[in-house]
N, C-alpha and C positions, 0 to 999 in steps of 0.2 A: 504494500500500500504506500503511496506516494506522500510523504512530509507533507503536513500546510506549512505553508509560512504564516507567520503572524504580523500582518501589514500595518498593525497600530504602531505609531509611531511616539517616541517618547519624549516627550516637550517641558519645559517649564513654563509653569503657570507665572500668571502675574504680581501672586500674594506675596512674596520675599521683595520682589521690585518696588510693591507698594506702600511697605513698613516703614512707620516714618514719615509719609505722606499722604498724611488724612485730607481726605474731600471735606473741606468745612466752608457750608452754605453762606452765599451773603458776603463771600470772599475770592478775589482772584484768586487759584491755588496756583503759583507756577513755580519753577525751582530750575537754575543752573545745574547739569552734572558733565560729568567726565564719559564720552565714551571708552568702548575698550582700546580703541585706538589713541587716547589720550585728548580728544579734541573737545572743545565743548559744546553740551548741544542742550538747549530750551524743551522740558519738560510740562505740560499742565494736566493738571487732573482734574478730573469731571466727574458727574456719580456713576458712569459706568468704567470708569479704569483711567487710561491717561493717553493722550499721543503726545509727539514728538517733532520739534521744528531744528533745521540747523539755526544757527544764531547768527551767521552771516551766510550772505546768497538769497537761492532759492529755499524757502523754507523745506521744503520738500525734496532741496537735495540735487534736484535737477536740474537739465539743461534744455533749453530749446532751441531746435534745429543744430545743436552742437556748438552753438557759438553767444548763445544769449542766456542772461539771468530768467527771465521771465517771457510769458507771451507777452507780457507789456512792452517790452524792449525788443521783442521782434515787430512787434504792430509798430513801434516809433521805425524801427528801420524802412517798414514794409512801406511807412509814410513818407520818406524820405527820398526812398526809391521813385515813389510815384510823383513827388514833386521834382525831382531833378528829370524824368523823363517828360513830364507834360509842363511844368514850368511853374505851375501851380498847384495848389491842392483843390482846386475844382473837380467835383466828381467823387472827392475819396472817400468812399463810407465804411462804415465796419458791418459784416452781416450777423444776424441775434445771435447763431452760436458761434461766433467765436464773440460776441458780448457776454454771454454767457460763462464762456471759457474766463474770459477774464473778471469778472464779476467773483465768483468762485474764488481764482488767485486773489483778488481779492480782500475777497472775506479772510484768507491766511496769513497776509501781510497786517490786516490787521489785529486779528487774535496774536500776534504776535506782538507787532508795537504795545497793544496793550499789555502784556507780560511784563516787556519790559519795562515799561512807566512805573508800573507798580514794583518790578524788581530795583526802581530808580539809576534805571543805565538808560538816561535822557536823552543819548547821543543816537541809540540804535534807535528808539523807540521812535525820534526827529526824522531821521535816516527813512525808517521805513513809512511814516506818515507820508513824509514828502515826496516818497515813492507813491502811493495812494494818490496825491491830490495829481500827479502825473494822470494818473489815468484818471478820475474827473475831469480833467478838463478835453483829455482827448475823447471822450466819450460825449462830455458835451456837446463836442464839435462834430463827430462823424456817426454816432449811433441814430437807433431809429429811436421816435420818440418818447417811445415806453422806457427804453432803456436810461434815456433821457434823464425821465422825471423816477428812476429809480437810484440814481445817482444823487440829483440835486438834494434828495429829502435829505442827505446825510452832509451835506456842504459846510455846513453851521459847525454840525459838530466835529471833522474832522479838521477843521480849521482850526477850532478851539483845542483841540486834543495836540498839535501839533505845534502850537503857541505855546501851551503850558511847559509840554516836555523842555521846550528850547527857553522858557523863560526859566526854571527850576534846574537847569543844568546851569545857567550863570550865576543864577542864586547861591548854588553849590559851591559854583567856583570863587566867588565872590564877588560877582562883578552884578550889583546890584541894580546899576543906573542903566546896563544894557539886559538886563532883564526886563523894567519897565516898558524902555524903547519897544523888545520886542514884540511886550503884551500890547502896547500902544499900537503898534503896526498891524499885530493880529485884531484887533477889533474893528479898526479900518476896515480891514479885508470883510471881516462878517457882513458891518453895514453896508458896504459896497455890492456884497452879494443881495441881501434883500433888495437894496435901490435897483440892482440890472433889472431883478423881478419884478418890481415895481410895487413891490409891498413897503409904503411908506409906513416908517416906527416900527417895521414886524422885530426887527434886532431887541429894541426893550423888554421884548415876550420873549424872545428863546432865551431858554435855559445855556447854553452853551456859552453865549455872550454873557448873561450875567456871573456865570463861574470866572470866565476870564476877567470881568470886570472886578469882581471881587478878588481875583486872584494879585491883579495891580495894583488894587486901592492898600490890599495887605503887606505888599513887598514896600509901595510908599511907607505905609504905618512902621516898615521895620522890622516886621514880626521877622523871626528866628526860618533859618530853614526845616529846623525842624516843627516848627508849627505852622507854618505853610504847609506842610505835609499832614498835619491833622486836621486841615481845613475839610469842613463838609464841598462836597463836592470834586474834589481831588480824588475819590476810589468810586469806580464804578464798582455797583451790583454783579454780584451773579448773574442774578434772572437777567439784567440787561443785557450781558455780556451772549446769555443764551437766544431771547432775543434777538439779538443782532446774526449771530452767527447763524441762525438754527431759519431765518427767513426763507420764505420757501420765493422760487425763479417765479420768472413772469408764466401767468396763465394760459392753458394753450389757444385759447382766445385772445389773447394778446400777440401771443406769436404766430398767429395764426395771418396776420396781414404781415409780417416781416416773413415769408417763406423765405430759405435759403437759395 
């Protein structure tokens, strides 16, 4: 009679990886480690276990078309392309899935920046914002219009998010006067956004702008870096963080008039 093999294969679970880092509600959970190769790489935990970003790159490790960080940075080439052969960027659109595609990336650059804000490594978390606000504004300009108005709703607040980090990393460093500047120049940018849209005053209602503004008026008062840091407003939610991440694509009635 012929052996069976036994094709169960023998893995480790997640329980020894997870000791130590408890999921606790109402809190970014993310943590620095060492891979086995010695590199570092961004961990966060969630209630059902944890994934994993690199901390520089692509979060995910990869490459597109073998020569770029992200589909972001092939879409800027792929724009570039087309403006040096027709002379202008007349005509150049992006089609829903690959908005999609990049929508998605993303959602990753930001779970990420947020990690890092809250791990207060200001410079990555700037870094990847201002990767973000790259693709709002290309997607402004070439998406179709769902895609559009799927971008702008988040305008405000990545604007604000990306002001903070870079205002609280001078703070850090000391340099107090070009923190304000910066929060000064980020508030601009906010109201500027509502004025394109023509929502006069909408800036004094969002939340986003009031953090920042409060986040100025505190750096003026002097407060400590470390009590900037216990400012309400300074740590998103959970739930928000889930929220954000966890949004579901456009409808397929929405996609349904951008066919590819």
């Amino acid at each position: 009679m012929a052996k069976k093999h036994d094709k169960t294969q023998k893995v480790l679970g997640l329980s020894k990886l997870l000791e130590g880092f408890e999921y606790i509600p109402g809190k970014v959970n993310a943590r620095i480690v060492k891979e086995h190769d010695g590199r570092d790489v961004l961990q966060i935990r969630d209630p059902t276990g944890l994934h994993q970003y690199e901390v520089d790159g692509n979060p995910l490790g990869i490459t597109v078309d073998k020569r770029f960080e992200s589909y972001l940075d092939y879409l800027e080439h792929l724009l570039n392309e087309y403006i040096k052969e027709k002379g202008s960027d007349e005509g150049f659109y992006v089609k829903p899935a690959f908005c999609e595609v990049l929508r998605i990336e993303g959602l990753q650059y930001y779970e990420r920046y947020l990690s890092f804000f809250v791990l207060e490594d200001f410079e990555k978390s700037a870094k990847d914002s201002d990767r973000n606000l790259r693709l709002f504004s290309i997607m402004e300009k070439y998406a179709p219009e769902a895609y559009k108005k799927y971008f702008e709703q988040y305008k405000s607040y990545i604007l604000s998010y990306n002001t903070r980090a870079k205002c609280l990393k001078q703070v850090k460093d000391g340099d107090r006067e070009k923190a304000q500047q910066i929060a000064e120049d980020g508030l601009k940018k906010i109201e500027e956004f509502f004025a394109t849209h023509n929502i006069e005053g909408g800036h004094l209602k969002d939340t986003n702008y009031i953090i920042l503004s409060n986040l100025r008026d505190n750096i003026e008062k002097g407060l400590s870096y470390q009590e900037l840091m216990k400012h309400p407003g300074l740590e998103e939610t959970i739930q928000e963080i889930q929220m954000r991440l966890n949004l579901e694509s456009l409808s397929d009635d929405e996609l349904e008039q951008y066919k590819v």
